[in-house]
C-alpha positions in Angstrom: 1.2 0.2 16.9 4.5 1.9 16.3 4.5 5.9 15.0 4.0 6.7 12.0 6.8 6.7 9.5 7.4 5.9 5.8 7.4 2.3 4.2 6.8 0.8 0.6 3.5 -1.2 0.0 3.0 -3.5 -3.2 0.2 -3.4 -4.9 -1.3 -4.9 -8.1 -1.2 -2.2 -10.9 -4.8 -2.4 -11.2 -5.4 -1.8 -7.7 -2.6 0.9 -7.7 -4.1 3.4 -10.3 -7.5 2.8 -8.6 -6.0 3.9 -5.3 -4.3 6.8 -6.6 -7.9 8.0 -8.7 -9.5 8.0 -5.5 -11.8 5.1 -6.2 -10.3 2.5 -4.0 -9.8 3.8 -0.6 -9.8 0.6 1.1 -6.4 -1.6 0.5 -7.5 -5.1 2.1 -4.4 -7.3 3.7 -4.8 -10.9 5.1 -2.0 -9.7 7.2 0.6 -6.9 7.6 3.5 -5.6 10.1 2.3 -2.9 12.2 1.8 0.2 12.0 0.9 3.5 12.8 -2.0 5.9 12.1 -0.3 8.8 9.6 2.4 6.2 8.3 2.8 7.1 4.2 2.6 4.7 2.2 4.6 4.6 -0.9 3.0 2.1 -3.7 5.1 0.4 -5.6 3.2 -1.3 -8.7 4.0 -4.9 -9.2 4.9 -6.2 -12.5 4.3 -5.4 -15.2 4.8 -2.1 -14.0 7.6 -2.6 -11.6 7.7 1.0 -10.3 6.7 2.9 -7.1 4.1 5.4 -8.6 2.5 7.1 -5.8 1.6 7.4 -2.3 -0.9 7.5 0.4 -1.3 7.9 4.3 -2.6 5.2 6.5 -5.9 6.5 8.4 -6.6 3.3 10.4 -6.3 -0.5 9.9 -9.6 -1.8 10.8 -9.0 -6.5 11.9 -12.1 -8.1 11.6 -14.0 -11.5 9.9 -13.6 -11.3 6.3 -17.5 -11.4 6.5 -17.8 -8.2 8.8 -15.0 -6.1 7.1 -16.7 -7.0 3.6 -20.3 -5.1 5.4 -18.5 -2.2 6.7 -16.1 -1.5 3.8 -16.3 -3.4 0.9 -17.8 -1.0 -1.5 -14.4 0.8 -1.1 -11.9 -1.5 -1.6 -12.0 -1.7 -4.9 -13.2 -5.3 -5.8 -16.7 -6.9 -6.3 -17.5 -9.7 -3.7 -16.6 -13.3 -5.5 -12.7 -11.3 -5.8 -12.6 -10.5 -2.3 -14.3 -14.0 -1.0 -11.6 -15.9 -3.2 -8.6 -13.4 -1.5 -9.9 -14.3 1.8 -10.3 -18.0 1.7 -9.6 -19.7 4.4 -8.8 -16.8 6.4 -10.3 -16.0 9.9 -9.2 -12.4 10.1 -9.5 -10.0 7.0 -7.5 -6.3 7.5 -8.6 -3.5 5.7 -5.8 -0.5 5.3 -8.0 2.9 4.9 -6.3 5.3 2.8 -6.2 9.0 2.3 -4.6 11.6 0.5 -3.5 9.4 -2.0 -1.4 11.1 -4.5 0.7 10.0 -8.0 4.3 10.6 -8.2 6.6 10.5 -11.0 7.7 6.9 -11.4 10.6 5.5 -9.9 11.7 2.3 -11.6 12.6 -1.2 -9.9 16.1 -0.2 -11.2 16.2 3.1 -9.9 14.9 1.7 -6.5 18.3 0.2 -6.9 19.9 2.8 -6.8 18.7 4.3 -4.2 18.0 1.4 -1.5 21.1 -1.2 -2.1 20.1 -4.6 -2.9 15.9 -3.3 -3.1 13.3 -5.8 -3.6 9.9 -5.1 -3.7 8.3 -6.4 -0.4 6.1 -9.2 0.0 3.7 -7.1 2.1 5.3 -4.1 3.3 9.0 -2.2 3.9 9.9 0.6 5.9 11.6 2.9 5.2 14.7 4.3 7.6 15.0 8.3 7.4 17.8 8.5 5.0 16.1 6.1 3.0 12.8 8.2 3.1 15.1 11.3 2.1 17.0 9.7 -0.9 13.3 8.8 -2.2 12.0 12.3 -2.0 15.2 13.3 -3.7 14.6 11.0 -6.5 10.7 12.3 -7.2 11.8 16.0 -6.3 9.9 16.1 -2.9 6.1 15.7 -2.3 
């Protein structure tokens, strides 16, 4: 796994809020670039949304079946059972993102993103962030 760092995740609205209540503390990926333990996630909120609205810091990423990821987490990632069966069809590895500290930030607008990252588009999956990057974004929400 690479060190931990900074990089935008997108996320359903939905799933967003729940993460940043505290309720959903298990993001689930059928796949996603690595890496590290202590990386912060910044979620940006798909559309309608269309805005990065908080953050959160990676505690592990656990790989295994979608069956045996669904026993040893799925009463914390947010979704009832037929929801995360249909996500996972077809798939022989399921990854589950475990989240702390998860904390709401003003939002920052798609066109604000912009602004601040030329030529921005919300990841299909994930984006890092480079330093100045990660600095300009702090700037924007007045530091967290």
């Amino acid at each position: 796994m690479s060190s931990a760092g900074d990089a935008i995740i997108s996320i359903r609205p939905h799933y967003a809020d729940a993460i940043l209540k505290g309720t959903k503390t298990v993001e689930l990926r059928r796949r996603i670039p690595s890496i590290g333990d202590g990386t912060r996630l910044w979620i940006y909120a798909t559309r309608p949304t269309a805005a990065l609205i908080g953050s959160a810091t990676l505690k592990k990423i656990i790989e295994k079946s979608p069956d045996e990821l669904w026993t040893h987490c799925g009463d914390k990632t947010g979704v009832d059972r037929s929801t995360y069966d249909a996500y996972f069809e077809g798939a022989s590895v399921a990854l589950g993102l475990f989240l702390s500290r998860a904390r709401r930030v003003p939002p920052v607008t798609i066109e604000c993103l912009r602004e601040i990252f030329d030529g921005f588009h919300p990841p299909q999956v994930l984006a890092r962030l480079t330093e100045p990057n990660k600095l300009s974004l702090l700037n924007e929400i007045g530091g967290i």
